[in-house]
N, C-alpha and C positions, 0 to 999 in steps of 0.2 A: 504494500500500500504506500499509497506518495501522499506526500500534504505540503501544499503550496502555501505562499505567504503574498500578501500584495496588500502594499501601504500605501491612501490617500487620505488627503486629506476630506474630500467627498465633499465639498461645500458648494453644491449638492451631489450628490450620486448623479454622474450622467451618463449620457450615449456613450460617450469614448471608456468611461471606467466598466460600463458593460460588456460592451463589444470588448477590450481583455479580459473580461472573466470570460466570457464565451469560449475565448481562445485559448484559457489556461486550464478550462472545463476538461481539452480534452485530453490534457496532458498527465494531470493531477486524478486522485481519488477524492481529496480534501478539499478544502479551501480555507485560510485563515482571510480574513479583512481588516487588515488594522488600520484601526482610525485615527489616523495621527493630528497630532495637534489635539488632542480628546480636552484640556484642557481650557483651550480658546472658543467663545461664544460672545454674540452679542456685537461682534464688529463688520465691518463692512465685508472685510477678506475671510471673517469666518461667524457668520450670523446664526449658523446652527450649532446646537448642543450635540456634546459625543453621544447620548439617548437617542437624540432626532436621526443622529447619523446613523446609529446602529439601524433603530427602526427602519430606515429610509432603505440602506444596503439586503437586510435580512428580507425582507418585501419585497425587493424587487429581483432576489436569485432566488426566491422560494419557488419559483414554478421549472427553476432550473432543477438537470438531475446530476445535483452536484451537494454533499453535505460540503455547509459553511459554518464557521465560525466568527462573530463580526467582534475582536477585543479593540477595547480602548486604550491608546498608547500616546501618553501624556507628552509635551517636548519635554528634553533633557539640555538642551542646548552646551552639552557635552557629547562632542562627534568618536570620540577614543574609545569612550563605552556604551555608544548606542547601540549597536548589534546585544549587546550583553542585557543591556533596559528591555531591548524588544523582548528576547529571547526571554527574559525574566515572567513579563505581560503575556506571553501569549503563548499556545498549543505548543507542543514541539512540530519543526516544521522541518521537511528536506532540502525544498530549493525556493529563492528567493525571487520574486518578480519585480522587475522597476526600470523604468528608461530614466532616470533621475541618476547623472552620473554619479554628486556626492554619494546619493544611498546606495550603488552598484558598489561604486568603491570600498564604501565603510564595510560592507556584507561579502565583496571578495579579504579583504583583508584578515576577516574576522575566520574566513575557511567554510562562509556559505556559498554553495554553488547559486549564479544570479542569472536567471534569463531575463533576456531582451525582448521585447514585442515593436512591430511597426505603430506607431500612435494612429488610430481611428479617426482622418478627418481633424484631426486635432486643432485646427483652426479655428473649425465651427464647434466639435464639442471640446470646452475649456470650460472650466467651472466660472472663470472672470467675467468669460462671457456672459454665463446662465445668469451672475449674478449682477451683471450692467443690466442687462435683459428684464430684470426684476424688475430696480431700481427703477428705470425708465419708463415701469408700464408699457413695454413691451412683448412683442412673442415668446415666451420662452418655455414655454409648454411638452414644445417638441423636440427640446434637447434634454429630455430628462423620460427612464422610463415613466409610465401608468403610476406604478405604484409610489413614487417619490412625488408627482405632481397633487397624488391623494395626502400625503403624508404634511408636505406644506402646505395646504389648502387647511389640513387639522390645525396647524401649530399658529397659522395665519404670518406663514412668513413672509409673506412678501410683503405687507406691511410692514414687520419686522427690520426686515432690511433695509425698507425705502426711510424708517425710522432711523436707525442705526447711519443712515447714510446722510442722513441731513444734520449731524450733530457737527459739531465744531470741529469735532477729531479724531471722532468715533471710537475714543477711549470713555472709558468712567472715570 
């Protein structure tokens, strides 16, 4: 049995973060989803809760035929021992998924095998986008499965954000 790992930050879960689980569906037995940045809520770059994201992730591979596991993984903003933080947070895992050189790097280093994926469209699905897209009262509907447009519609985030975005600095 194999069990994959693949860390975003999901602000929101999109097309592009689907479309590689699809692809790492059919590699793996497992799935871990670490939510990184579990810690950060409430700002423009990261308006949703590690809960919201969980929910959001776990919903939208549930019709997949792939067991997942969605943990949350707070920053460390120490790069020397993050593989060790992950590894601490979450399943034990085989191989490591990420086109994000620093995280490739830290996870070669540390002696996890780390595959590559071609990025999905990555232009169009970008979380920055989904989250201008909010922001502006526009389309953004369509860069996000079914089930994460159900999940913000509950939490009422797009107010949320358009909140969080008109603030002075979008800190507290």
């Amino acid at each position: 049995m194999t069990r994959g790992f693949y860390i975003g930050r999901f602000q929101p879960y999109h097309e592009g973060h689907h479309a590689m689980v699809e692809r790492i569906a059919g590699e793996v037995d497992e799935l871990v989803l670490g939510i990184g940045s579990a810690d950060q809520s409430h700002t423009e770059r990261n308006p949703f809760t590690a809960g919201e994201r969980i929910e959001m992730v776990t919903k939208a591979t549930a019709p997949m035929d792939l067991i997942t596991y969605a943990v949350p993984i707070e920053d460390l903003n120490r790069n020397a021992v993050w593989v060790s933080h992950v590894q601490s947070m979450s399943p034990r895992f085989d191989v490591a998924y990420s086109n994000n050189p620093l995280v490739v790097r830290l996870f070669e280093e540390a002696g996890v095998e780390v595959r590559q994926s071609p990025m999905f469209r990555r232009e169009e699905f970008e979380g920055t986008e989904v989250r201008e897209r909010m922001a502006g009262g526009r389309d953004w509907e369509e860069l996000v499965p079914g089930a994460v447009v159900d999940t913000i519609a509950e939490i009422d985030g797009v107010a949320r954000l358009k909140q969080v975005t008109d603030t002075d600095s979008g800190e507290a």
